[in-house]
KEKE-3310 file (N, C-alpha, C; in steps of 0.2 Angstrom, whole numbers, plus 5000, padded with zeros to 4 digits):
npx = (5004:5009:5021:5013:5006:5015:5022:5009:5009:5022:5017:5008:5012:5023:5015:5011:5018:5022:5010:5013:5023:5020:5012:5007:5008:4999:5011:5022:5029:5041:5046:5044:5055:5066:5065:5069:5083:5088:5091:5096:5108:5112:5112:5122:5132:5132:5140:5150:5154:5161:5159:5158:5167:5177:5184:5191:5190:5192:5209:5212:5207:5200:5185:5180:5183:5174:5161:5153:5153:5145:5132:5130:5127:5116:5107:5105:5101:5088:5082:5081:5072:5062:5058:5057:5043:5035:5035:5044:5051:5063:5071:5079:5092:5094:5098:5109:5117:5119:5127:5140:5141:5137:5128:5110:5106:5118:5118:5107:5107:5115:5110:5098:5109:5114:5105:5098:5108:5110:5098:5099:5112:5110:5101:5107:5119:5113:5108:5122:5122:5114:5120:5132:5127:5118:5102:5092:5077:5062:5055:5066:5076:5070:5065:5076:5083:5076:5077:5092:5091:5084:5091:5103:5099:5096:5108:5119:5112:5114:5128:5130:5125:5132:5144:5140:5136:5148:5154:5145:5146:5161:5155:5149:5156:5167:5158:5156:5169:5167:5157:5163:5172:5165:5159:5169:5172:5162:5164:5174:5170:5161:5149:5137:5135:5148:5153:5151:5154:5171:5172:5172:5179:5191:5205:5206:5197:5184:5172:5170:5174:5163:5153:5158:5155:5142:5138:5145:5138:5125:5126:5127:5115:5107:5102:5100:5111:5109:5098:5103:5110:5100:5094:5105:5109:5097:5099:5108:5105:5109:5104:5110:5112:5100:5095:5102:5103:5087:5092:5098:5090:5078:5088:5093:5100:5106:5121:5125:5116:5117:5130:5133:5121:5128:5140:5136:5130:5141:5146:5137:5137:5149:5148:5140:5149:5157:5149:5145:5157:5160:5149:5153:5166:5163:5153:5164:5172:5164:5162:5174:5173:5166:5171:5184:5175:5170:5181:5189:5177:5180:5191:5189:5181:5190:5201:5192:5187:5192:5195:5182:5175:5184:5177:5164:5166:5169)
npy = (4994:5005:5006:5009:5021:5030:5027:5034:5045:5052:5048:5057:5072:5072:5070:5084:5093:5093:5097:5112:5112:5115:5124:5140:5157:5171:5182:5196:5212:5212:5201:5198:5207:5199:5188:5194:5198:5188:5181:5187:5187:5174:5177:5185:5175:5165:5170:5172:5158:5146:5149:5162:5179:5174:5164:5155:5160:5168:5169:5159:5148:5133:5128:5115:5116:5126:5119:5113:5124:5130:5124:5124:5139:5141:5134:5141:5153:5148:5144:5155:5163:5156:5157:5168:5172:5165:5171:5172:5180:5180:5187:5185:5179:5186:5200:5194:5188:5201:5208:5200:5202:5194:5182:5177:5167:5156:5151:5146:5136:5126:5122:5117:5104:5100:5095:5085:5077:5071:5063:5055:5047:5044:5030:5025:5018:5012:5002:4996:4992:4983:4974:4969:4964:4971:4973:4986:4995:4992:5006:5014:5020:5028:5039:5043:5047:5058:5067:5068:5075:5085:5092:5094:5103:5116:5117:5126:5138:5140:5140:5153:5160:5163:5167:5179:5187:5188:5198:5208:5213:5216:5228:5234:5237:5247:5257:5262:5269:5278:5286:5294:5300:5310:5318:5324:5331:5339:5345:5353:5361:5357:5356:5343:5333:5335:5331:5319:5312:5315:5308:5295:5294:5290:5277:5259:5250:5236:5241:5253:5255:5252:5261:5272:5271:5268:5281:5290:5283:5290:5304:5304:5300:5311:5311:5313:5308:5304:5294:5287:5279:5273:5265:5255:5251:5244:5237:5226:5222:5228:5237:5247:5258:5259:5268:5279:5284:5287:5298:5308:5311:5318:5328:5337:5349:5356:5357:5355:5346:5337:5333:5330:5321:5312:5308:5301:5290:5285:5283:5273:5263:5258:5253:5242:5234:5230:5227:5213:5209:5204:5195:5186:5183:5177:5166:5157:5157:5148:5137:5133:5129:5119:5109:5106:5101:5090:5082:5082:5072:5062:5057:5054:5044:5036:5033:5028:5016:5004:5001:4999:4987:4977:4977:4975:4961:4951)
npz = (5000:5004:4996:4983:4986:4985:4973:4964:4970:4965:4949:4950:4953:4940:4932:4934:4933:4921:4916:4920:4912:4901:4898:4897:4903:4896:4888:4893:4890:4895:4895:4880:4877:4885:4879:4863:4868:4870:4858:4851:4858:4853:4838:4839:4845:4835:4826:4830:4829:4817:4804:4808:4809:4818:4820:4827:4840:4855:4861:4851:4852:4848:4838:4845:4857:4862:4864:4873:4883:4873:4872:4883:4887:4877:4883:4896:4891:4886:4896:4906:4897:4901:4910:4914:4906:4910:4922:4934:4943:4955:4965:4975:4969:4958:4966:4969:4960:4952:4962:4961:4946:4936:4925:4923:4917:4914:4927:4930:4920:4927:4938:4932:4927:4937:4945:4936:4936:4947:4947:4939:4945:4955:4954:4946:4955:4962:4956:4953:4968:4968:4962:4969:4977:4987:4991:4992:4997:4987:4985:4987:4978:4970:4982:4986:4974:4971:4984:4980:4970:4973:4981:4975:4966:4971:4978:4972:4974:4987:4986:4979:4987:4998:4994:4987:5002:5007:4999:4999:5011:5011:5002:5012:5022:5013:5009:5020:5023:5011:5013:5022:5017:5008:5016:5021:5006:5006:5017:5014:5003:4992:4982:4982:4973:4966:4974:4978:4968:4967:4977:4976:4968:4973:4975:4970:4972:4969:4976:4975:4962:4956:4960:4958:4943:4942:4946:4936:4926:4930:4931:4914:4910:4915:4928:4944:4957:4969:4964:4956:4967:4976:4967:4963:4975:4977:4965:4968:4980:4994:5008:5014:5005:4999:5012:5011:5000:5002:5013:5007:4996:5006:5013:5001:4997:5006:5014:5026:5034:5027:5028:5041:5041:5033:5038:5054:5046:5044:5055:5059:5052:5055:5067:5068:5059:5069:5079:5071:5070:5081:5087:5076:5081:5095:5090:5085:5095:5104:5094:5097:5108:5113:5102:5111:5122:5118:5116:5126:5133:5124:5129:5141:5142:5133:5143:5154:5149:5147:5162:5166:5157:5162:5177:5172:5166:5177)
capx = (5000:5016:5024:5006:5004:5022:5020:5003:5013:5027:5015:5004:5018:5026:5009:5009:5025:5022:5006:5015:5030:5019:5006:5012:5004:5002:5020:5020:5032:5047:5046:5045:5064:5071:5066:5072:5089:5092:5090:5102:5115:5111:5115:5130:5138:5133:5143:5157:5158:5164:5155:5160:5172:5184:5181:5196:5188:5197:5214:5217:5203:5196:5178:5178:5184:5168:5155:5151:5151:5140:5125:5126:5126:5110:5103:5103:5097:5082:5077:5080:5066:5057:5057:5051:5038:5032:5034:5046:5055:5070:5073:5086:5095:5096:5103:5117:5120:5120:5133:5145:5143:5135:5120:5105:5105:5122:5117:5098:5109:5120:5105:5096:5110:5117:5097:5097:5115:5109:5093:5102:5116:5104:5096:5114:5122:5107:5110:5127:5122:5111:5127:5138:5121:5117:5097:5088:5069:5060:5054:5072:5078:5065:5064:5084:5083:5071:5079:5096:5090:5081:5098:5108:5097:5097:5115:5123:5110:5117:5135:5130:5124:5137:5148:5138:5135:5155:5157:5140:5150:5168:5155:5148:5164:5171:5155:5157:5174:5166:5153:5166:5177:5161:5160:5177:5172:5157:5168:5181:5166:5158:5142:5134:5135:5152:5155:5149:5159:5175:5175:5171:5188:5198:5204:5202:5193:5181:5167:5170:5174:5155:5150:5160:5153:5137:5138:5144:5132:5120:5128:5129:5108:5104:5097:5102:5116:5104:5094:5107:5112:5099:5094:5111:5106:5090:5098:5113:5103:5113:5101:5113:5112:5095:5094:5107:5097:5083:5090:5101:5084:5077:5093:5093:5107:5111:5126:5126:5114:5122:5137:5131:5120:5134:5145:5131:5128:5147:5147:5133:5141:5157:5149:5136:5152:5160:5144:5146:5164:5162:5145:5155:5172:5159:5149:5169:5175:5159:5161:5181:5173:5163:5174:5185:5172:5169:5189:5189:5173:5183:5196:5187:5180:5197:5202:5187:5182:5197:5192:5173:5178:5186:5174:5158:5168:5175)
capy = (5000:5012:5010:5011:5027:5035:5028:5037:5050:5052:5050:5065:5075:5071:5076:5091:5098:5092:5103:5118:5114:5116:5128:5149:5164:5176:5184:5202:5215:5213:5193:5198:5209:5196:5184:5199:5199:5180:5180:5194:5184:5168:5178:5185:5169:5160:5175:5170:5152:5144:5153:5168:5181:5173:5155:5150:5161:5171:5167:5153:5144:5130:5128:5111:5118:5129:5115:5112:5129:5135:5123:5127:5145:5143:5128:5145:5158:5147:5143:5163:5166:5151:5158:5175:5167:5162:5180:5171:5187:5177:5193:5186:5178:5190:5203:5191:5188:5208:5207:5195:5205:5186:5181:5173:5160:5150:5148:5140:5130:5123:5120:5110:5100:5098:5091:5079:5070:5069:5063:5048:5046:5038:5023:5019:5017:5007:4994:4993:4991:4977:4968:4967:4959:4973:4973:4991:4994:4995:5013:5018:5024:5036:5042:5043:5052:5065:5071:5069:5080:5093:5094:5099:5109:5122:5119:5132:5144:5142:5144:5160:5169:5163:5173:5187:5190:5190:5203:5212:5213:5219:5232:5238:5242:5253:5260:5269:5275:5282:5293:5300:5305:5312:5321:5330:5336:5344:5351:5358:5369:5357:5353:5336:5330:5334:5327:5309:5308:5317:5302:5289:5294:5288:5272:5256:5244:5235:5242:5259:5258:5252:5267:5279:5270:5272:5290:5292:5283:5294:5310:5304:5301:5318:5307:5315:5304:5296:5291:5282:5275:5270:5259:5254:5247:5238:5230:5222:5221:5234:5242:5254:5262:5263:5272:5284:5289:5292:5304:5311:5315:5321:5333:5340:5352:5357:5353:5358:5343:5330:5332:5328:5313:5305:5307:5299:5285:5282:5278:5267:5256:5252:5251:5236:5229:5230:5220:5209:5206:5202:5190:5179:5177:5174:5159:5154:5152:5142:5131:5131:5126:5114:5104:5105:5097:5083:5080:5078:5066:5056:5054:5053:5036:5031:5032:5024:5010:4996:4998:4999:4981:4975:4978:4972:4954:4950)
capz = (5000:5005:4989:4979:4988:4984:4965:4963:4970:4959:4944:4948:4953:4935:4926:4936:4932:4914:4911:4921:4909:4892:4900:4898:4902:4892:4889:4894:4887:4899:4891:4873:4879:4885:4869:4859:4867:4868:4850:4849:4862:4850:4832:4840:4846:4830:4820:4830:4827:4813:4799:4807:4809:4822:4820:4831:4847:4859:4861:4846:4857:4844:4839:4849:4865:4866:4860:4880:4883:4870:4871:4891:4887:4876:4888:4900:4888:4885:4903:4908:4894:4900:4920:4914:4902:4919:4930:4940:4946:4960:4967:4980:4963:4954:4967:4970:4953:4951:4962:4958:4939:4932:4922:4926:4913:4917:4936:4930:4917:4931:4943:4930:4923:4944:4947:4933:4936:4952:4946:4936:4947:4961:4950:4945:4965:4967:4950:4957:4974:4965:4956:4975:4980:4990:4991:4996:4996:4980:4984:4991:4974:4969:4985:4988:4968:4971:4988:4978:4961:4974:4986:4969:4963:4978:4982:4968:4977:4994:4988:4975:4993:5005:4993:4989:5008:5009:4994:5003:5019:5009:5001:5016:5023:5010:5010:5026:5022:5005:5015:5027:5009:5006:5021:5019:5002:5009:5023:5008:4999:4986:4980:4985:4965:4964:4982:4979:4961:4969:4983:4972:4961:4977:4978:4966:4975:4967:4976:4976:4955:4956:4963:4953:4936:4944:4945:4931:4923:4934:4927:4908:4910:4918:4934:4951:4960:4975:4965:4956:4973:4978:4963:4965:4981:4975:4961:4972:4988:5000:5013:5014:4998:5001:5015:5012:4994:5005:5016:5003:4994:5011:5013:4996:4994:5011:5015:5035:5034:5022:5029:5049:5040:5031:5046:5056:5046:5042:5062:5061:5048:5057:5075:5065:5058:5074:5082:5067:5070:5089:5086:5074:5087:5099:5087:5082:5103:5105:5091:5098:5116:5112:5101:5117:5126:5115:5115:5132:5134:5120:5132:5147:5138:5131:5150:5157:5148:5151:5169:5165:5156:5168:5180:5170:5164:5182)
cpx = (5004:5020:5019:5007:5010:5022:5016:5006:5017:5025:5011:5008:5023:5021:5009:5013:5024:5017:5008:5021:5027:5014:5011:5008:5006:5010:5016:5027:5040:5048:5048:5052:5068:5072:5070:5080:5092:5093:5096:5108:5114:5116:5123:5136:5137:5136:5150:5160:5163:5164:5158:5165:5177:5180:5185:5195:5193:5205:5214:5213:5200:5190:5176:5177:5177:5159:5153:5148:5147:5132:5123:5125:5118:5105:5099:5099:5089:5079:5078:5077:5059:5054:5054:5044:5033:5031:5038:5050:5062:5074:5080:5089:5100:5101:5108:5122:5124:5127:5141:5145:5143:5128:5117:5105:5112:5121:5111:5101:5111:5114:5101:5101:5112:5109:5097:5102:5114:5100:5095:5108:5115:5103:5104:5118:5118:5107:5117:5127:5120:5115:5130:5133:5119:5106:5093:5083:5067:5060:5060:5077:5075:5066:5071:5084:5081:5074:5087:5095:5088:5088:5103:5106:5097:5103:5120:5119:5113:5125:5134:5130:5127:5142:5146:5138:5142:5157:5151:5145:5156:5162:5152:5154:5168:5166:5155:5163:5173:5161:5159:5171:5172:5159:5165:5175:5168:5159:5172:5174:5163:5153:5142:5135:5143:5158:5157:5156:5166:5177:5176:5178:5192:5199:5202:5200:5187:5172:5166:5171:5166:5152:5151:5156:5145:5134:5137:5142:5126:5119:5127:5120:5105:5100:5101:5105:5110:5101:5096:5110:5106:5098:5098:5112:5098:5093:5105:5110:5106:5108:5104:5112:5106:5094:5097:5104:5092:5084:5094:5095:5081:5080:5092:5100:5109:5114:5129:5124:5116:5128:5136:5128:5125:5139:5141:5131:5136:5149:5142:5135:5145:5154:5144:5143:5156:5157:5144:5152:5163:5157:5149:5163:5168:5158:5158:5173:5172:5159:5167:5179:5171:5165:5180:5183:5172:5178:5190:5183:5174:5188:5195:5184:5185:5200:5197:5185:5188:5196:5184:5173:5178:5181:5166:5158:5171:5169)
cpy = (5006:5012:5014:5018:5032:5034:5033:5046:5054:5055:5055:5069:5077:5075:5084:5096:5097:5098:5109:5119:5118:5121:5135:5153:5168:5181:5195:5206:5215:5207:5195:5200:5203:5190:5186:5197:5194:5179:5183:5190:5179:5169:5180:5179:5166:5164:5174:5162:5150:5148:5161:5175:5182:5168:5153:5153:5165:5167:5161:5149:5139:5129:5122:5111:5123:5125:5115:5119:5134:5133:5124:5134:5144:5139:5134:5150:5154:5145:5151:5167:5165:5157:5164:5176:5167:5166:5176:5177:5185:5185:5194:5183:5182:5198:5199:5191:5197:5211:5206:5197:5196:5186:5177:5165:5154:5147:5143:5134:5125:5120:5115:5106:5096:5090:5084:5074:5068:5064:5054:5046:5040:5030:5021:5015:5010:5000:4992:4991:4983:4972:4967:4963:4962:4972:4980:4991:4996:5003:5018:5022:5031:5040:5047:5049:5059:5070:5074:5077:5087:5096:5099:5103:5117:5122:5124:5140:5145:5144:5151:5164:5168:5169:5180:5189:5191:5197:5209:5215:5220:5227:5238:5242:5247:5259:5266:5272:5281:5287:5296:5304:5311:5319:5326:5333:5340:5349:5356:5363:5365:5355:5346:5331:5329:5329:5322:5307:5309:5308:5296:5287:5290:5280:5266:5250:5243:5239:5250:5261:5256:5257:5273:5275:5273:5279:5293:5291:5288:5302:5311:5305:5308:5315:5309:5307:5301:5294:5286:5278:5270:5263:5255:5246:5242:5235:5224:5220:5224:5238:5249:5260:5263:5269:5279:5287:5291:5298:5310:5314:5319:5327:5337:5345:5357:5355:5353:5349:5336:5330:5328:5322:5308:5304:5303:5292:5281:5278:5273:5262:5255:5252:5242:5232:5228:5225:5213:5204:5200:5195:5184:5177:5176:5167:5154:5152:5148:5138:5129:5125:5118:5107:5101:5099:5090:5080:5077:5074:5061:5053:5052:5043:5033:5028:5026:5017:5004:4996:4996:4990:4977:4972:4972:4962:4951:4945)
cpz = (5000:4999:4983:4980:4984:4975:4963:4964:4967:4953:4943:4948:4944:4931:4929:4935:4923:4909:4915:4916:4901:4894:4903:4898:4899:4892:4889:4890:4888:4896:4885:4873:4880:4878:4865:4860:4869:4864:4848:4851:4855:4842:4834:4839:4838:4825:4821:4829:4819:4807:4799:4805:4815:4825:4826:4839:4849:4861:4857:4848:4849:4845:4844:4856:4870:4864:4867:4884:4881:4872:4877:4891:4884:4879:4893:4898:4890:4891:4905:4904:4897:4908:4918:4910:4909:4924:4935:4939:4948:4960:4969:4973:4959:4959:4968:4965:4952:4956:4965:4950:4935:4931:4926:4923:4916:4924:4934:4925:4923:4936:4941:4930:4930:4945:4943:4932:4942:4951:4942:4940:4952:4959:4950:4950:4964:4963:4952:4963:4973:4964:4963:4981:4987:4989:4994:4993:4988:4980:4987:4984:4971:4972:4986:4980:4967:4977:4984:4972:4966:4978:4979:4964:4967:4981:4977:4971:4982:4993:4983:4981:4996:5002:4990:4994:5007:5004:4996:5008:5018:5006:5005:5020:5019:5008:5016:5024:5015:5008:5020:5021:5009:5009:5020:5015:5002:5011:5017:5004:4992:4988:4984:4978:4964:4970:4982:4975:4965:4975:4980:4969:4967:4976:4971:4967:4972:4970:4975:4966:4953:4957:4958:4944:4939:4943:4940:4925:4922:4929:4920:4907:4912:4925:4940:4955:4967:4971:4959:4961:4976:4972:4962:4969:4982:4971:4965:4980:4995:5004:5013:5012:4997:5004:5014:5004:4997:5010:5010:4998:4998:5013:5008:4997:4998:5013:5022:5038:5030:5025:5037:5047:5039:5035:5051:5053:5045:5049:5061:5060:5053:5064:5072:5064:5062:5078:5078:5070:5078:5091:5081:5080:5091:5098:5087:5093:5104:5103:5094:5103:5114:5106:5106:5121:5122:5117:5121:5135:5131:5125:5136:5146:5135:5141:5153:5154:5149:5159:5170:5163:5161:5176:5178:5169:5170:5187)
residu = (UNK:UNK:UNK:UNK:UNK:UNK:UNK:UNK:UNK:UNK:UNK:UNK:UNK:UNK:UNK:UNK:UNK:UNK:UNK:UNK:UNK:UNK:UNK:UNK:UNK:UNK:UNK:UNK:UNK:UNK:UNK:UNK:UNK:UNK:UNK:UNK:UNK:UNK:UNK:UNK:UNK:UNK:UNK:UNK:UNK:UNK:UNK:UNK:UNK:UNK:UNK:UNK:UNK:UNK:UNK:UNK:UNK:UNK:UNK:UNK:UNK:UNK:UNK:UNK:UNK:UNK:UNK:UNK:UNK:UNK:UNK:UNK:UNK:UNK:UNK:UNK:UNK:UNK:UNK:UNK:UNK:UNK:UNK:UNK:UNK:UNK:UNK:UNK:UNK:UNK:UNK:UNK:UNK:UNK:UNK:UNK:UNK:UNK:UNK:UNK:UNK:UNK:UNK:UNK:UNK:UNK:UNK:UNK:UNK:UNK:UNK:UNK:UNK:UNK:UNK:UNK:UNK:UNK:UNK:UNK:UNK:UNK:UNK:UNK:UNK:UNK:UNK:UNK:UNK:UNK:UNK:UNK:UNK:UNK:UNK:UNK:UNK:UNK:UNK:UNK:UNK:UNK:UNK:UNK:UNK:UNK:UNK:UNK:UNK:UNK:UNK:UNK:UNK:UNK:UNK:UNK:UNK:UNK:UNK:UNK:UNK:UNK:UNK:UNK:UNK:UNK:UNK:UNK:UNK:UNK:UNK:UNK:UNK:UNK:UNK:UNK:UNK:UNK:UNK:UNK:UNK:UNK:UNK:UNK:UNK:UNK:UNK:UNK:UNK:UNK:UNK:UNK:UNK:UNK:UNK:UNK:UNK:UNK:UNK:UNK:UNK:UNK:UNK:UNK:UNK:UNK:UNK:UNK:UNK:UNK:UNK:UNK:UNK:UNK:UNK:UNK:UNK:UNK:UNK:UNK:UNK:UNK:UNK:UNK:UNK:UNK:UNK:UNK:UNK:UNK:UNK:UNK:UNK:UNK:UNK:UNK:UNK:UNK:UNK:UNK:UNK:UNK:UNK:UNK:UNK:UNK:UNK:UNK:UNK:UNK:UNK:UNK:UNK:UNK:UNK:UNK:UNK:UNK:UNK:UNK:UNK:UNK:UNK:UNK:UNK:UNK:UNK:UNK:UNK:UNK:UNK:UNK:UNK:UNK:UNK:UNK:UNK:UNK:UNK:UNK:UNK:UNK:UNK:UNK:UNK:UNK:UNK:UNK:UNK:UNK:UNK:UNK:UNK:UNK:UNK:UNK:UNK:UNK:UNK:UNK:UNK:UNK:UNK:UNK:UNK:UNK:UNK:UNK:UNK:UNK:UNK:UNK:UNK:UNK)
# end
């Protein structure tokens, strides 16, 4: 009855993802863009393959070298039409991606092709298992399959954000020292427009040449510098750059008051990353201690147990 139930399972499961796969809503205009500019990726690369004009690729690279590379490239395009086909948004994704300076498509390539080797990698274990005359339960393959294929498909998520939190973190710190630049230039007699860009030019740290393109992107549009900031800050995910475009709109072009905010908030960041810093040596002694303990409750039983012996067999 328990495998019956789990089959029936499986197969509705299968139909339900089948007619969600072949079943689309209407496509909106943000959809038809990205069609538009797959298509575009597509003519491109096929202008540089063979046919093209630079058959051997970058660096001398042969057509063969990039045959793995391409159908994963277009594997990605066509599911990052498929997903917006669909209004999947993947908010948190996409600000990671945005930045780490990486497309959407290669990540959803890698997340299917991870799912489906894990997805076939299972049954084989288990036909081998079969041939060394192991025996496990009929329903232990499926079951063992599906946890496997859903484990490898959420494991490129978990390490995309482990390292954008780390590049989050590196950009929040050089964030505070770019509002106290910022601050100085106020103090010296400029503007608030030429303040930000002036601070930005210091320094060539990746997150600070973020910032100044930014700007100067901001500048080349006619669009006022917070509010290239904060946009900034929604498409990377930074609170920060949030907030600090909204008070920098709220201030407007005093500079008695811009200059006392971003002094202000320039402390808040580093007393945060100061609480940061202090909450992980904390988590990091804890993990020490309590490896600690365990060492000495291994030893205390290396010790003890020839007389516990002893004592139980006498």
């Amino acid at each position: 009855m328990t495998s019956a139930m789990i089959a029936g399972a499986l197969v509705g499961l299968g139909i339900y993802v089948l007619i969600r796969a072949f079943l689309r809503p209407r496509p909106s205009v943000g959809v038809q863009v990205a069609r538009l500019d797959a298509g575009r990726r597509a003519i491109a690369r096929a202008g540089r393959g063979p046919g093209g004009a630079n058959p051997s690729g970058p660096g001398g690279t042969p057509p063969g070298a990039r045959s793995s590379g391409s159908w994963r490239a277009a594997l990605g395009e066509r599911l990052e039409v498929e997903a917006a086909a669909r209004g999947w948004r993947l908010p948190r994704l996409r600000a990671d991606l945005a930045l780490l300076d990486r497309q959407l498509g290669p990540l959803l390539a890698t997340k299917v092709l991870l799912g489906l080797g894990a997805l076939v990698w299972v049954p084989l274990l288990w036909f081998a298992a079969r041939t060394f005359g192991i025996s496990p339960p009929p329903t232990a393959p499926a079951v063992l399959a599906l946890v496997a294929a859903g484990l490898a498909f959420v494991l490129p998520d978990f390490a995309l954000h482990e390292e954008a939190e780390r590049k989050r973190k590196d950009f929040r710190h050089v964030l505070g020292c770019f509002l106290d630049l910022v601050a100085m230039n106020l103090a010296g007699g400029r503007g608030l427009p030429e303040a930000l860009l002036a601070a930005s030019s210091v320094g060539g740290h990746w997150a600070m040449a973020r910032i100044r393109s930014t700007l100067s992107s901001a500048r080349l549009a006619g669009r006022t510098p917070w509010d290239a900031l904060g946009q900034l800050g929604d498409e990377i995910g930074v609170e920060e750059l949030r907030d600090l475009a909204g008070a920098l709109t709220l201030a407007g072009e005093d500079g008695a008051k811009v200059r006392s905010s971003l002094s202000a908030r320039a402390a808040s960041i580093r007393r945060k990353e100061l609480a940061d810093a202090e909450g992980e040596a904390g988590e990091r002694s804890q993990s020490m201690l309590v490896a600690q303990l365990l060492i000495c409750a291994a030893f205390l039983v290396f010790l003890g147990y020839p007389a516990t012996y002893q004592i139980l067999h006498t």
